[in-house]
C-alpha positions as CSV (number, residue, x, y, z in Angstrom):
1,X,16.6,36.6,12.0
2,X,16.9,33.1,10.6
3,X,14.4,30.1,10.4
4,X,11.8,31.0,12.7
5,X,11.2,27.3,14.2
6,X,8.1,27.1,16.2
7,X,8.4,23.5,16.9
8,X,11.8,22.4,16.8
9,X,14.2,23.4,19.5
10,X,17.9,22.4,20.3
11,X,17.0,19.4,21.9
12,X,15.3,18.0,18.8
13,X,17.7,19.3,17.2
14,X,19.9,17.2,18.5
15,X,18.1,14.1,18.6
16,X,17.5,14.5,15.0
17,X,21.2,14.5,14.4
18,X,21.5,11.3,17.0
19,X,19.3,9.0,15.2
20,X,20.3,9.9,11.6
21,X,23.9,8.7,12.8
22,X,22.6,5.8,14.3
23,X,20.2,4.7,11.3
24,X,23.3,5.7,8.9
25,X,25.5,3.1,11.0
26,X,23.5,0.1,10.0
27,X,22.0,0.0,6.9
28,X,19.7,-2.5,5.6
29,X,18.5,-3.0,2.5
30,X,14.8,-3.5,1.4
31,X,12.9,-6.4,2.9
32,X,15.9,-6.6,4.9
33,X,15.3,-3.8,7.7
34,X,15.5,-5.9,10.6
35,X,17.5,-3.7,13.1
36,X,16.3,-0.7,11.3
37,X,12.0,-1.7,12.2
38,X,13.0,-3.0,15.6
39,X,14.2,0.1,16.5
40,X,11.0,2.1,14.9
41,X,8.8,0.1,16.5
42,X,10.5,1.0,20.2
43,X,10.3,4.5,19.4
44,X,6.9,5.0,18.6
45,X,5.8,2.6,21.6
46,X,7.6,4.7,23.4
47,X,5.2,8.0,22.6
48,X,2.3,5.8,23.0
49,X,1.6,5.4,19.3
50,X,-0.8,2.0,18.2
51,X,1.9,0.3,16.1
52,X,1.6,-2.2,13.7
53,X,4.4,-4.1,12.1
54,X,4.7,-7.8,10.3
55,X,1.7,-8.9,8.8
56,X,-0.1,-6.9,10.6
57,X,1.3,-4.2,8.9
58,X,2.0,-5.4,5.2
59,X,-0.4,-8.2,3.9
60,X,0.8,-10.9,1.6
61,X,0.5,-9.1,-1.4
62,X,2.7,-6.9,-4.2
63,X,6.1,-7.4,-2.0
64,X,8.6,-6.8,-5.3
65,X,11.5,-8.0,-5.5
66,X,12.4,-10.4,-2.6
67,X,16.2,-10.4,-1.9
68,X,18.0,-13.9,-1.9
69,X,18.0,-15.9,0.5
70,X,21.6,-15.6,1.6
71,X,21.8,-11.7,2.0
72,X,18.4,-12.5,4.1
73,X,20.3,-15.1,6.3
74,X,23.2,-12.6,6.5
75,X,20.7,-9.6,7.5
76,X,19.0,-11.6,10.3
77,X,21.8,-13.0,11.5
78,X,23.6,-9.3,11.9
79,X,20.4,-7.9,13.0
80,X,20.5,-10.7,16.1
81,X,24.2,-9.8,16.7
82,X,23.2,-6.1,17.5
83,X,20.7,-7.2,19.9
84,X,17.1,-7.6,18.3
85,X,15.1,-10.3,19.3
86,X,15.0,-13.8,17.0
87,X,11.3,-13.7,17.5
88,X,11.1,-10.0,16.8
89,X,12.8,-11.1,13.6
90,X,10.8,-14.2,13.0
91,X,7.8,-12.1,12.2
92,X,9.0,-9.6,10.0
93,X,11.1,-12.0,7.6
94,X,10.1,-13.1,4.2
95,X,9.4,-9.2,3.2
96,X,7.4,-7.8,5.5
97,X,9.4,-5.2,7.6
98,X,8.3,-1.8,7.8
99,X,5.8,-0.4,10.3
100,X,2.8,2.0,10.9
101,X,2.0,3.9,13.8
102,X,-1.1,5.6,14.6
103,X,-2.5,7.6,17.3
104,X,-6.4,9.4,17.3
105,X,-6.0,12.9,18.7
106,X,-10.8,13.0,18.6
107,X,-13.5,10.9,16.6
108,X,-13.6,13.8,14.5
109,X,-11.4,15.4,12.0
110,X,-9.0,14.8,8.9
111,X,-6.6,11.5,9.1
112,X,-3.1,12.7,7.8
113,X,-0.8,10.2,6.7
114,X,2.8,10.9,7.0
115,X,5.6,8.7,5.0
116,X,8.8,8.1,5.6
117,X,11.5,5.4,3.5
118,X,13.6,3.2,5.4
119,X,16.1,0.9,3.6
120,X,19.8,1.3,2.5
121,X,21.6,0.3,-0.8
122,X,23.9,-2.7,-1.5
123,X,27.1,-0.1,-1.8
124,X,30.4,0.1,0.0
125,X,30.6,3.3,1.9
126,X,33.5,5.5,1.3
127,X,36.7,5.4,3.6
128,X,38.4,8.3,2.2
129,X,39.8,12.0,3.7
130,X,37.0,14.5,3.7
131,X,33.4,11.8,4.1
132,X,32.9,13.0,7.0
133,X,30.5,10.1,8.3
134,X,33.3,7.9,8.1
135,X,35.6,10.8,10.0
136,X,33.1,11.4,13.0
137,X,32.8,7.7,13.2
138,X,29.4,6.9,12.2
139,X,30.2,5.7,8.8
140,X,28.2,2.1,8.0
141,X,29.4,-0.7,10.4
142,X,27.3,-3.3,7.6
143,X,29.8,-4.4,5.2
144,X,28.7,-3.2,1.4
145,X,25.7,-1.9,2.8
146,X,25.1,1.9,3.1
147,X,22.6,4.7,3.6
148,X,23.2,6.6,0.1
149,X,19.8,8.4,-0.2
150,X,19.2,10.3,3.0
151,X,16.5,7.5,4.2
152,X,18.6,7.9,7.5
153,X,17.4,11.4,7.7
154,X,14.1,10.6,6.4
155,X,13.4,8.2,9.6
156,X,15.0,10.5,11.9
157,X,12.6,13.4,10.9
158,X,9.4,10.9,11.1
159,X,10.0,9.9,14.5
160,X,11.0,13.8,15.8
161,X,7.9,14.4,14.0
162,X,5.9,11.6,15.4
163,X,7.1,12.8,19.1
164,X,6.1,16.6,18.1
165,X,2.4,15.2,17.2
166,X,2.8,12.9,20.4
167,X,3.7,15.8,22.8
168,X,0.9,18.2,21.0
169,X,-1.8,15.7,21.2
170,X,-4.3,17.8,23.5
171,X,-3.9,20.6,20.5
172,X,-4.9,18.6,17.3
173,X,-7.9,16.9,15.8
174,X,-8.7,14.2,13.7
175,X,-6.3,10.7,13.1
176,X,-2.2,10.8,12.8
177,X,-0.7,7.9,10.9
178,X,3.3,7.3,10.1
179,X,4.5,5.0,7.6
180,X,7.8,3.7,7.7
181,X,8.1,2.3,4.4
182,X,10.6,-0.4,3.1
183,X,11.9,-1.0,0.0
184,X,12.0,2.3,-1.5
185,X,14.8,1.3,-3.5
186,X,14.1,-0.5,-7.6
187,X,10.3,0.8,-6.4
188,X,9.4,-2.7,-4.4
189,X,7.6,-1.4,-1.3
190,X,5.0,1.1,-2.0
191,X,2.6,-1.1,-3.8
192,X,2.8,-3.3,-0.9
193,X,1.5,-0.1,1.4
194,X,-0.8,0.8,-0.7
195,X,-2.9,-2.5,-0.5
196,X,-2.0,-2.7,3.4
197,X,-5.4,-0.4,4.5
198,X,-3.2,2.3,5.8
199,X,-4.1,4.5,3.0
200,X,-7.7,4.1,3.4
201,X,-9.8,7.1,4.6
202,X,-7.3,9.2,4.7
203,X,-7.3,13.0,3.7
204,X,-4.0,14.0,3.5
205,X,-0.7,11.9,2.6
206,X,2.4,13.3,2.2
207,X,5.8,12.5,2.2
208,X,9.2,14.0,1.1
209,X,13.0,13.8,0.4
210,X,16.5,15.4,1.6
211,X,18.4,16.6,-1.3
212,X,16.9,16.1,-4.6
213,X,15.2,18.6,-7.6
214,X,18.9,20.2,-7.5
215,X,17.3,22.7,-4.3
216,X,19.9,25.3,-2.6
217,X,19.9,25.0,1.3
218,X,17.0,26.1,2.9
219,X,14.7,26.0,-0.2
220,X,11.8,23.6,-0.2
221,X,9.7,22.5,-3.4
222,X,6.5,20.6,-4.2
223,X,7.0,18.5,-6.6
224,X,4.6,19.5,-9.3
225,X,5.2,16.7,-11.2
226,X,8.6,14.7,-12.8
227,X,7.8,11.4,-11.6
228,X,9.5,8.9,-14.1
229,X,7.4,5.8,-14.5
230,X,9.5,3.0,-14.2
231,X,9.5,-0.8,-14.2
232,X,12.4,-3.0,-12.5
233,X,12.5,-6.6,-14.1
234,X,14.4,-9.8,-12.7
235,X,15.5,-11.6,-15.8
236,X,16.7,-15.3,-15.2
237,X,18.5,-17.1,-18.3
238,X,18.5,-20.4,-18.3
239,X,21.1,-22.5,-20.3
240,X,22.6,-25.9,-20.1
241,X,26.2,-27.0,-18.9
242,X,28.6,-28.9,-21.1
243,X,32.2,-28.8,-20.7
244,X,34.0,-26.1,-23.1
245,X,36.2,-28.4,-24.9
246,X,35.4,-31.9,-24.8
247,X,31.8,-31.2,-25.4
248,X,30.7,-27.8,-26.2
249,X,28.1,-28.5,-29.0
250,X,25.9,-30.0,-25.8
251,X,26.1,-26.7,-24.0
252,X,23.3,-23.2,-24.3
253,X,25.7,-20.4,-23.2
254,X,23.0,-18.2,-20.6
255,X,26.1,-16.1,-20.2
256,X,26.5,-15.3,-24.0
257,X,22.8,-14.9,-24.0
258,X,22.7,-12.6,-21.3
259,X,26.0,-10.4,-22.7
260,X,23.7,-10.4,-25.8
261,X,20.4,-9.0,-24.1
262,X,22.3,-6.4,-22.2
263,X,23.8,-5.3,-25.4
264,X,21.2,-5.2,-27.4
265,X,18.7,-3.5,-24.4
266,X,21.0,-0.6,-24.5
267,X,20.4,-0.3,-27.9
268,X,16.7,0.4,-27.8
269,X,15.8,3.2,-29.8
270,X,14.4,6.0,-27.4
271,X,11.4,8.0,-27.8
272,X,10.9,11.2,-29.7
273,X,7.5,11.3,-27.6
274,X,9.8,12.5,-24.2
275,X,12.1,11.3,-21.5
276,X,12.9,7.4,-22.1
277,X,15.4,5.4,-20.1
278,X,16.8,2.0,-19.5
279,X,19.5,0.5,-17.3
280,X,20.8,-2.4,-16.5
281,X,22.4,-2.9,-13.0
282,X,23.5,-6.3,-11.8
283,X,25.0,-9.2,-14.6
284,X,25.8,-12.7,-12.6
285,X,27.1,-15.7,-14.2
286,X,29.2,-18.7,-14.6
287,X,30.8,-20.4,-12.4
288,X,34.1,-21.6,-14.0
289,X,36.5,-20.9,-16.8
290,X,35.9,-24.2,-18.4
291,X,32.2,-24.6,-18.1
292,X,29.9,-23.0,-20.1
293,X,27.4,-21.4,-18.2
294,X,23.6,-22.9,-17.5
295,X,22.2,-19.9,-15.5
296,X,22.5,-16.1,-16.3
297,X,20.8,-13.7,-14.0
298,X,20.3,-10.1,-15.3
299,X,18.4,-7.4,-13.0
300,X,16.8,-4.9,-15.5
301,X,14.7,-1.4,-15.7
302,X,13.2,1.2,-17.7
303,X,11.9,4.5,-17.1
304,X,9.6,7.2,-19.1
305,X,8.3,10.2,-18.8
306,X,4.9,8.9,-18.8
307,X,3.0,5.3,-18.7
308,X,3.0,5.1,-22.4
309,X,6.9,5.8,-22.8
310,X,7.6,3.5,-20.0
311,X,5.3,0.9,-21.3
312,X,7.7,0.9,-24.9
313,X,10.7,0.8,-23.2
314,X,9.6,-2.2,-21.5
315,X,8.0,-4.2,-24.3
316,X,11.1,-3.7,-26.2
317,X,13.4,-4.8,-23.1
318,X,11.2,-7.9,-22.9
319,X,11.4,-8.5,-26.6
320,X,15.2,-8.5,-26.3
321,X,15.6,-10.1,-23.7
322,X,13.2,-13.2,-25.4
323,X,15.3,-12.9,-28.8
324,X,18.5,-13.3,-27.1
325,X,17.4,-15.9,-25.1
326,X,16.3,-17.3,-28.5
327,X,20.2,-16.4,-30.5
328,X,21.7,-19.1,-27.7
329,X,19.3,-22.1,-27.4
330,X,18.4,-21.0,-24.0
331,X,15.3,-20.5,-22.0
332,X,14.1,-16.9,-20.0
333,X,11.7,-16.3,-17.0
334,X,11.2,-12.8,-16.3
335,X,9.9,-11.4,-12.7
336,X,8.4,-8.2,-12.1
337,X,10.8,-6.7,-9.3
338,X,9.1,-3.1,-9.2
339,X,6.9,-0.9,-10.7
340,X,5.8,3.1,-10.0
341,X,3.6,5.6,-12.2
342,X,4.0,9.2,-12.5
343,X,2.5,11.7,-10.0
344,X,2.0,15.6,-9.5
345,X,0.9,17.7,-5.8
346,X,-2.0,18.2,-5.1
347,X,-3.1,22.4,-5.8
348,X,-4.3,23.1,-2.8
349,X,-1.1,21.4,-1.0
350,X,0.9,23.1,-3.2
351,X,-0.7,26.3,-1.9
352,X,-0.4,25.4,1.8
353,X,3.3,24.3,1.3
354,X,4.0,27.9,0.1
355,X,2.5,29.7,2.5
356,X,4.0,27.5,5.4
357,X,7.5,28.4,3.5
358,X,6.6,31.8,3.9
359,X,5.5,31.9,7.8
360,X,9.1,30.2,8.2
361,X,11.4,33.2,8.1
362,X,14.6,34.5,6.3
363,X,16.4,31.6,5.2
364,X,13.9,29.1,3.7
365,X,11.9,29.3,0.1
366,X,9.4,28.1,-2.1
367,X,9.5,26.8,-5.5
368,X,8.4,24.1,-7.3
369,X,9.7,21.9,-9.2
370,X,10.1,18.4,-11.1
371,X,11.5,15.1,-9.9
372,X,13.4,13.8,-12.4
373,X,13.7,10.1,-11.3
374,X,11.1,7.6,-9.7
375,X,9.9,7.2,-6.4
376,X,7.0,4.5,-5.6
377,X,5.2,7.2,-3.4
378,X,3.3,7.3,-6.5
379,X,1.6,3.9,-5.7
380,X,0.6,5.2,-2.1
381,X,-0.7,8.6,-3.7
382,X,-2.6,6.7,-6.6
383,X,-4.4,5.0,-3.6
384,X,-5.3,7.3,-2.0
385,X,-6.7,9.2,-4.7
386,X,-9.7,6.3,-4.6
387,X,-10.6,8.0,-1.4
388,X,-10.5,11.2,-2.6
389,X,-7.4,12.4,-0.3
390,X,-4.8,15.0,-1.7
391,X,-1.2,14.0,-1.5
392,X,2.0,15.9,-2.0
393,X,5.7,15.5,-2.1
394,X,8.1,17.7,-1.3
395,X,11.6,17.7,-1.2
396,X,14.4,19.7,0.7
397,X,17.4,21.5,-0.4
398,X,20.3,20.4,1.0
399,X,24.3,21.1,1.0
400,X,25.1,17.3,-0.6
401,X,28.3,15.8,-0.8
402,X,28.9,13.3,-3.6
403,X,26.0,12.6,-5.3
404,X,22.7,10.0,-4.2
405,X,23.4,6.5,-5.1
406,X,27.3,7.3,-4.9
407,X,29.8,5.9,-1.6
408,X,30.7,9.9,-1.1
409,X,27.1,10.7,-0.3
410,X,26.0,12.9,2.8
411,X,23.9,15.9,3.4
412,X,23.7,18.7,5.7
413,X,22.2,17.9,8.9
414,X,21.1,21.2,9.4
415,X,18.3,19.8,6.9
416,X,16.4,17.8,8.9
417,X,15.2,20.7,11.1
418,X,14.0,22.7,8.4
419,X,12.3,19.4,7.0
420,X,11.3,18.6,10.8
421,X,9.6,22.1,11.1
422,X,8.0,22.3,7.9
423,X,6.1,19.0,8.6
424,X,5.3,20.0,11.9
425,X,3.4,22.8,10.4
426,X,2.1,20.8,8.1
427,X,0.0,18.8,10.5
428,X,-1.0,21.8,12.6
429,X,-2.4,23.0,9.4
430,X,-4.2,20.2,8.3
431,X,-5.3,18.6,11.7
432,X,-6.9,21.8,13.0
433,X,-4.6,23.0,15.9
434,X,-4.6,26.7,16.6
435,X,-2.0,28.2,18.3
């Protein structure tokens, strides 16, 4: 018999498939989604949805990790070229894209909250024989940007969702509200949602992912618990310039001092206590052969298997980075960039989430299972746990080519619709519609 799909049909189907390609085609990265909010906010106008976006979504808060200021510039001025409004853009610059919608179904009943990721990576997609995005021609038209994590199909199920709820209206009870979350990526943009009010009152909060927890095709998981805690640092060495030859006794080498940190933070001792992890991702410097560097600019993280282990890892990064800084005469400022905790499903989620599975028919199963990495839905679940909501995050087995983070990566499409469906359920379930 196959999935037995109550809510989604071949239209959606197809539709679902429509915007992934289109999302996948221009990728932004986070505080960056220009295009990608513009075109969010139209589509939930479009069902009738209250939407909020700008500051009157995010307030001017914990936005981590601002991009600079020329990969803004080139964002916004891309974004204009593909046909979004300057004053659109003008007030969701300076880290605050994103949006929420909401619509009330009565005065009464549960408020679920539904999240969805939005932003791309800074990676060059792949051009070779067999990526098929790139084949069918909807491989990433923004150059060394690219949708490597499924958030394309994340935004494409939230909006399919967001119509299902917007078509069922008359059937369900209570408040819907969609989050459209930027800055996923280095954890930047959950802390930000989490102090924006949307997570206030709620009872439910759930989100999920496409093709994680190492899931066969058509098997769904709660995550039951797995999430890393992590911390992403911007680490900024700060040197003085002397020419290399005539006058190199005046110089502080930030380079040198930089080569040093990164050395040395790889070095850290892990933690006999569980998971510990540290990587460092972006080293710029220098600006000529002959000049010894003033300016070093290192972009940092650590991850543990719980707040304690993550909290090592960090002092001891920090005291690296501090001690190099010292070896080389030179100065450091360090910037928190991002930070998430860990997080486990709510039981009684867990327990809906299985029994949904179940009413779904030959071809999708339940298991659960842990995350593995970091994801900063942890800041919106913590929130909401002050208001005594249950949250839950589930993630979706799917046929993946390449792996996440890599220029090979896609996933089945099929996916969505078995993601789609399963949400749908979701908020029959928990917003009291009856068939």
């Amino acid at each position: 018999m196959g999935i037995n799909y109550r809510f989604v049909d071949e239209n959606l189907k197809k539709e679902l498939v429509e915007l992934r390609r289109m999302f996948h085609r221009f990728p932004e990265a986070g505080w960056m989604e220009f295009l990608t909010t513009c075109k969010i906010v139209e589509y939930l106008d479009r069902l009738g949805f209250k939407v909020f976006y700008g500051q009157n979504f995010l307030k001017p808060g914990q936005r981590w990790g601002q991009p600079l200021e020329r990969f803004v510039k080139e964002s916004m001025l891309n974004a204009e070229k593909h046909g979004v409004p300057r004053g659109f853009i003008d007030e969701v610059k300076n880290g605050f894209t994103g949006a929420a919608g909401v619509m009330r179904f009565s005065e009464s009943g549960p408020v679920c909250v539904f999240r969805f990721d939005i932003d791309g990576l800074r990676i060059t997609e792949s051009t070779k024989e067999g990526h098929r995005p790139f084949e069918l021609g909807f491989s990433s038209e923004n150059e060394n940007y690219m949708h490597a994590c499924g958030h394309d199909g994340h935004m494409a199920v939230g909006l399919c969702l967001a119509k299902i709820l917007s078509d069922n209206r008359h059937r369900l009870k209570g408040e819907a509200r969609f989050i459209f979350q930027p800055a996923e990526e280095g954890c930047r943009g959950g802390q930000a949602v989490a102090e924006s009010g949307f997570i206030e009152s709620a009872d439910y909060v759930l989100g999920g992912h496409i093709g994680v927890c190492s899931l066969k095709k058509g098997e769904t998981a709660a995550v039951k618990g797995g999430f890393l805690c992590t911390t992403k640092l911007d680490i900024h060495f700060l040197g003085h310039s002397a020419h290399a030859s005539n006058s190199p006794e005046s110089g502080r080498n930030a380079l040198l001092a930089a080569a040093e940190f990164v050395l040395s933070a790889n070095a850290i001792p892990r933690h006999s206590g569980g998971a510990t992890m540290v990587n460092i991702g972006v080293l710029n410097a220098g600006e000529g052969r002959n000049i010894i560097p003033d300016t070093a600019y290192v972009e940092a993280e650590t991850r543990g298997e719980t707040q304690r282990l993550n909290e090592y890892m960090k002092t001891e990064l920090i005291r690296r980075a501090n001690g190099a800084a010292a070896m080389y005469g030179c100065e450091v400022e360090i910037e928190m960039a991002g930070e998430a905790g860990g997080f486990a499903s709510n039981a009684d989620l867990k327990a809906a989430a299985k029994e949904i599975c179940g009413a779904m028919g030959e071809g999708v199963s339940y298991a659960e299972k842990n995350f593995g990495a970091s994801e900063d839905f942890s800041n919106l679940a913590v929130e909401a746990e002050k208001y005594g909501a249950k949250s839950a995050y589930f993630t979706f087995g799917s046929a993946v080519k390449g792996v996440h983070h890599s220029p090979e990566f896609d996933f089945d499409e099929d996916t969505m619709a078995l993601e789609l469906e399963f949400f749908a359920r979701a908020a029959q379930r928990f917003m009291g519609s009856e068939d």
